[in-house]
C-alpha positions as CSV (number, residue, x, y, z in Angstrom):
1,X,30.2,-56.8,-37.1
2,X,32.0,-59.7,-36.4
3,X,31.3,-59.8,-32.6
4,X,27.8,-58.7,-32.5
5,X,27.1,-61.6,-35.4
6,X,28.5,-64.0,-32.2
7,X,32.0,-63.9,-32.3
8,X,34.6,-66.4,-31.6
9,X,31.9,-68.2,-28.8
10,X,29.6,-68.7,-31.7
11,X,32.1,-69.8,-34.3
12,X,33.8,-71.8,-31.4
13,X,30.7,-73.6,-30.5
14,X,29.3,-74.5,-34.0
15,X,32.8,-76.3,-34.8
16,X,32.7,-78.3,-31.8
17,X,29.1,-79.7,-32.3
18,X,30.1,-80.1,-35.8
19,X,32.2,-82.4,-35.5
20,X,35.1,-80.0,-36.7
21,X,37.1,-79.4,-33.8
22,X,38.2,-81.9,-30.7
23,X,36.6,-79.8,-27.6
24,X,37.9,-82.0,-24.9
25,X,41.7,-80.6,-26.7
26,X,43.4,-78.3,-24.5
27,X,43.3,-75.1,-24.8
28,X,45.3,-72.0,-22.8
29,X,42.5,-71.4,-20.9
30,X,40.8,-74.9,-20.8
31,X,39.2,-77.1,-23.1
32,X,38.3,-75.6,-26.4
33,X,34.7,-76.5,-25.7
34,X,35.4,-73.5,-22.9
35,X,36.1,-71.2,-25.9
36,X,32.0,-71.4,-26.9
37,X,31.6,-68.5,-24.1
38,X,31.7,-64.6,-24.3
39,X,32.6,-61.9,-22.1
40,X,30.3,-59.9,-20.5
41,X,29.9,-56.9,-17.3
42,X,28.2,-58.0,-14.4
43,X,28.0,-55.4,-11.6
44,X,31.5,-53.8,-13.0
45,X,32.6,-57.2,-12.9
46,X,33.9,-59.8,-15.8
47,X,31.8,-62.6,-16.4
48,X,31.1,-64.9,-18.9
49,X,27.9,-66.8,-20.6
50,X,27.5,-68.8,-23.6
51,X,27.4,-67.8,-26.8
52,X,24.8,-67.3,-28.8
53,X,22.8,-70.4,-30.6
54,X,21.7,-68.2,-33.4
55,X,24.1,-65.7,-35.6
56,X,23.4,-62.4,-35.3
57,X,24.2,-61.2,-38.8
58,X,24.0,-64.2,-41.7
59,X,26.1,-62.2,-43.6
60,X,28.4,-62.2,-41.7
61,X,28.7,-65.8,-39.4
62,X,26.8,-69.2,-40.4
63,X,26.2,-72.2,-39.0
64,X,28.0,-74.8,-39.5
65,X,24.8,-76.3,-40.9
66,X,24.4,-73.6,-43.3
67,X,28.5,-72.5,-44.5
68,X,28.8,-70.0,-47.1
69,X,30.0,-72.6,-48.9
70,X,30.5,-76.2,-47.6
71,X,34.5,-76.9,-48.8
72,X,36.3,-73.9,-47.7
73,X,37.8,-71.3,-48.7
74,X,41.1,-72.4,-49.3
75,X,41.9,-75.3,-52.7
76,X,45.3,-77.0,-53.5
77,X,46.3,-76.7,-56.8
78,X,48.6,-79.2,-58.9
79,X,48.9,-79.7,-62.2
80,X,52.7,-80.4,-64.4
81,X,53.2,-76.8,-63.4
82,X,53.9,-77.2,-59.9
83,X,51.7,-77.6,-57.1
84,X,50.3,-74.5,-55.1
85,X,47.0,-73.1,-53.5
86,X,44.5,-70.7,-54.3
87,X,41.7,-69.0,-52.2
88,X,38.6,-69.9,-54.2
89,X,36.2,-68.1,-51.8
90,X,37.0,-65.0,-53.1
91,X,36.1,-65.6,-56.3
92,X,32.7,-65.7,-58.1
93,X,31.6,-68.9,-59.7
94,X,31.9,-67.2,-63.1
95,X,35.3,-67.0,-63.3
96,X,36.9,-69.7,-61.2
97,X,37.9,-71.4,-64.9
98,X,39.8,-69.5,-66.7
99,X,42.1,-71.1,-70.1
100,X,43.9,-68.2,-71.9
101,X,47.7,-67.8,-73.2
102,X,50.4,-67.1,-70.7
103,X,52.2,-64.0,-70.6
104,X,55.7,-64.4,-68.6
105,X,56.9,-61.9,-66.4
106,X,59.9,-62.2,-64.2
107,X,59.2,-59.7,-61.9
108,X,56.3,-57.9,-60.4
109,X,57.3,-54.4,-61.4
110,X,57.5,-55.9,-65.1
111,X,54.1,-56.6,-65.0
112,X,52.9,-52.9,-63.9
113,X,54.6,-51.6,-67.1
114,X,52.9,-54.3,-69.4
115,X,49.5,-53.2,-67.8
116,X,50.5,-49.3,-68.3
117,X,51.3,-49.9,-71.7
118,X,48.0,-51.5,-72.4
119,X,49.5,-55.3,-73.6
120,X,47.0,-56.3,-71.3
121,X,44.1,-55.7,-72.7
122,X,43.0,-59.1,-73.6
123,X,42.1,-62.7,-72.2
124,X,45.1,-63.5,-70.3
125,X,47.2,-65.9,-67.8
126,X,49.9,-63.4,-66.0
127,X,53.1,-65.6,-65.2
128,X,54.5,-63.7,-62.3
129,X,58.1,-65.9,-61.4
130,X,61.1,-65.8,-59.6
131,X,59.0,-64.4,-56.4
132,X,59.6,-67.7,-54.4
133,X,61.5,-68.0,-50.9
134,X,65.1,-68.6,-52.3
135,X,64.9,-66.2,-55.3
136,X,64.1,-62.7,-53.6
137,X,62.7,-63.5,-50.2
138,X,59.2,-64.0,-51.6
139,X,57.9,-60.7,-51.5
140,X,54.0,-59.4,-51.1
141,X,52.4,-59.2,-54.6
142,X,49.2,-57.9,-53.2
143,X,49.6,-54.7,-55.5
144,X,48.9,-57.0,-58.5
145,X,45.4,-57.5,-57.4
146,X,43.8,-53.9,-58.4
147,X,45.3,-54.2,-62.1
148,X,43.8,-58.0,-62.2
149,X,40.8,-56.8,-60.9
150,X,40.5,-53.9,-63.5
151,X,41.1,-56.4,-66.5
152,X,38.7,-58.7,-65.5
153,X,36.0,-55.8,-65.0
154,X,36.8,-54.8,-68.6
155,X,35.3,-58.0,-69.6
156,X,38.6,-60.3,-69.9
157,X,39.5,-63.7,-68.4
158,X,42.1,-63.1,-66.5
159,X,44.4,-65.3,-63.6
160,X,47.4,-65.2,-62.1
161,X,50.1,-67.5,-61.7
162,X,53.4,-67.4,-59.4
163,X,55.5,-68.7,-57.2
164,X,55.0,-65.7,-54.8
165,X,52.9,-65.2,-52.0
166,X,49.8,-62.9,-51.5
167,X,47.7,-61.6,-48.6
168,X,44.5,-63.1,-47.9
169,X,43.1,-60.2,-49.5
170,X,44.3,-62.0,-52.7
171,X,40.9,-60.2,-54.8
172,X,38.4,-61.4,-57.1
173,X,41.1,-63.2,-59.2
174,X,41.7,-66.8,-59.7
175,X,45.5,-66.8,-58.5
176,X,47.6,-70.0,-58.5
177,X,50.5,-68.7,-55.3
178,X,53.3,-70.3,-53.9
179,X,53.8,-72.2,-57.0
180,X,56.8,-74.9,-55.8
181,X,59.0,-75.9,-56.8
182,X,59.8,-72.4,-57.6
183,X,61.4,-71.1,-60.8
184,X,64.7,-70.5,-59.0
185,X,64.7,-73.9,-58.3
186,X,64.4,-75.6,-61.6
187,X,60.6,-75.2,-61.0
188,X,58.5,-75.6,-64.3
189,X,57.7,-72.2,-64.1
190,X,60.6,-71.2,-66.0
191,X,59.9,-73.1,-68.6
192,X,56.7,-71.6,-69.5
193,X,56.7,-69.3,-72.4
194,X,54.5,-66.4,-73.8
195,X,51.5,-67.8,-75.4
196,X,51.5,-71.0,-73.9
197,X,47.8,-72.3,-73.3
198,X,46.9,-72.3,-69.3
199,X,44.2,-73.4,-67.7
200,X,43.5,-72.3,-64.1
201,X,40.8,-74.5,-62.7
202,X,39.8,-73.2,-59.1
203,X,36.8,-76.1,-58.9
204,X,38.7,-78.8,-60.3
205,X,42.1,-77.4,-58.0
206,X,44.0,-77.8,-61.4
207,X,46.7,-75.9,-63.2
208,X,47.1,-77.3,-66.9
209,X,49.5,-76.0,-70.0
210,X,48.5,-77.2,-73.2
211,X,51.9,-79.0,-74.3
212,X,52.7,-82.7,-72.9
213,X,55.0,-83.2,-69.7
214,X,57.7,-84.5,-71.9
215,X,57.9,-81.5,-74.5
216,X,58.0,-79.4,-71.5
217,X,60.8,-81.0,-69.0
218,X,62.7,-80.4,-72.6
219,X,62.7,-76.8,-72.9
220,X,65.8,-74.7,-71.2
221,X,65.2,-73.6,-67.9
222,X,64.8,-69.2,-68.0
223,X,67.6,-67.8,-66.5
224,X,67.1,-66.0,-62.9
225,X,69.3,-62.9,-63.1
226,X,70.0,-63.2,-59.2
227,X,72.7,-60.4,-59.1
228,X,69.3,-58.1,-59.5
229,X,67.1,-59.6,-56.8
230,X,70.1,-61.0,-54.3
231,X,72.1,-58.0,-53.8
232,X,72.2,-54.4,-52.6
233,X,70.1,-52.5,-50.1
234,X,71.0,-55.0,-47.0
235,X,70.0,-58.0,-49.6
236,X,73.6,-59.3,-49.6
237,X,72.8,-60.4,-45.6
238,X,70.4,-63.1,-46.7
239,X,72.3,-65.1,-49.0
240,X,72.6,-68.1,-46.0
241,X,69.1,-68.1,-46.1
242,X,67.8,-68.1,-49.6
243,X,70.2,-71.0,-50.7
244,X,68.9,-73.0,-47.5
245,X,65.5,-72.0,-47.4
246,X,62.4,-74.8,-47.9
247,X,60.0,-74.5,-51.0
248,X,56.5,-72.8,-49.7
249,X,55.0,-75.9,-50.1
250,X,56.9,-76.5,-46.8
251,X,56.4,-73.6,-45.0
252,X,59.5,-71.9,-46.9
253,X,61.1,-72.9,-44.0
254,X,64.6,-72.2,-42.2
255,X,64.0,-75.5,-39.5
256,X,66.1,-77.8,-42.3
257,X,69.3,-75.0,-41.6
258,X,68.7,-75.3,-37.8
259,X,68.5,-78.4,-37.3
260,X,71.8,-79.0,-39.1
261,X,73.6,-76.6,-37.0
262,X,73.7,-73.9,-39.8
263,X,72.1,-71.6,-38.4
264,X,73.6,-71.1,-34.9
């Protein structure tokens, strides 16, 4: 496990002598270089000693030397789509690329029936919009990852697009997230139609549609039904807050609403 491999000390450690963090920064204990330390029982008593040179468990923590891979797990993606990010490290080499036609949903639960219906069943780019901060709150689309994943173990190239959010345990998927500006903002999102050519390019950080900016900024915006995703259950209380909330690009952010006395 993650403490046996060396823990924080070791990961601690390896970024300071890399060159990756500033050690001499100041920390709530100390330094940061402090940090490259773990916890151990001396005589009943807490001590501490450095961490371990060596990792434990390769599988588990590298050196900084030696990364799993050396540019992260995490890539911005732009493109005339919008511009978002995408958590490449989870995803095999094989199908980090992935050009197939779009298939638009405007909700997540929208998508579950498509993929219980079996319209799925092919080489595909799922569309997933009005998910973003001021639409609906920007709810967790985790639950999409299972179905993904099950397409793309039938054999299909699969992605997914949105202007949502996921958890960090986004899958095996390629998945453009946080998409801004959203739909519900005039994003471009909601000018993508069904069967549009998309190309999700994890390597390359890119998110492509196969028609010209032009032809696209002159297509009608999609219409957000709002009254559907704005109002009962308690919903009705957050109306201040969607119209004045950042794009997740920004943090989706309330700071712009405090700071002009707003939000008091």
């Amino acid at each position: 496990h993650f403490h046996a491999a060396g823990g924080m000390g070791f990961v601690i450690r390896e970024l300071v002598a890399g060159g990756l963090l500033i050690g001499d920064a100041a920390g709530i204990g100390g330094p940061i270089s402090d940090y490259a330390q773990e916890p151990f029982l001396q005589d009943g008593q807490l001590a501490w000693r450095a961490a371990p040179t060596q990792s434990g468990d390769l599988d588990v923590l590298r050196p900084a030397s030696d990364p799993f891979q050396p540019d992260g797990g995490l890539r911005l993606m732009d493109g005339p789509l919008g511009r978002g990010v995408t958590k490449a490290s989870a995803v095999k080499p094989e199908h980090r690329i992935v050009e197939a036609p779009a298939r638009i949903f405007d909700s997540q639960e929208a998508f579950r029936m498509a993929y219980q219906a079996g319209e799925l069943n092919r080489d595909v780019v799922a569309v997933v919009r009005f998910q973003g901060p001021s639409a609906n709150g920007m709810p967790e689309l985790h639950s999409l990852s299972p179905i993904l994943g099950a397409l793309q173990d039938k054999g299909f190239k699969v992605a997914l697009v949105t202007d949502g959010r996921m958890s960090g345990a986004s899958g095996k998927v390629p998945s453009a997230i946080h998409i801004s500006p959203e739909a519900a903002k005039g994003g471009a999102l909601a000018q993508v139609r069904d069967g549009d050519l998309l190309t999700v390019n994890c390597d390359a950080g890119r998110l492509e549609i196969d028609i010209s900016e032009i032809d696209l900024a002159e297509r009608p915006l999609a219409t957000f039904r709002s009254n559907e995703a704005q109002s009962g259950l308690g919903r009705d209380l957050f109306t201040a807050f969607r119209s004045g909330v950042s794009d997740a690009d920004t943090g989706a952010s309330l700071f712009n609403l405090l700071q002009s006395g707003a939000i008091l």
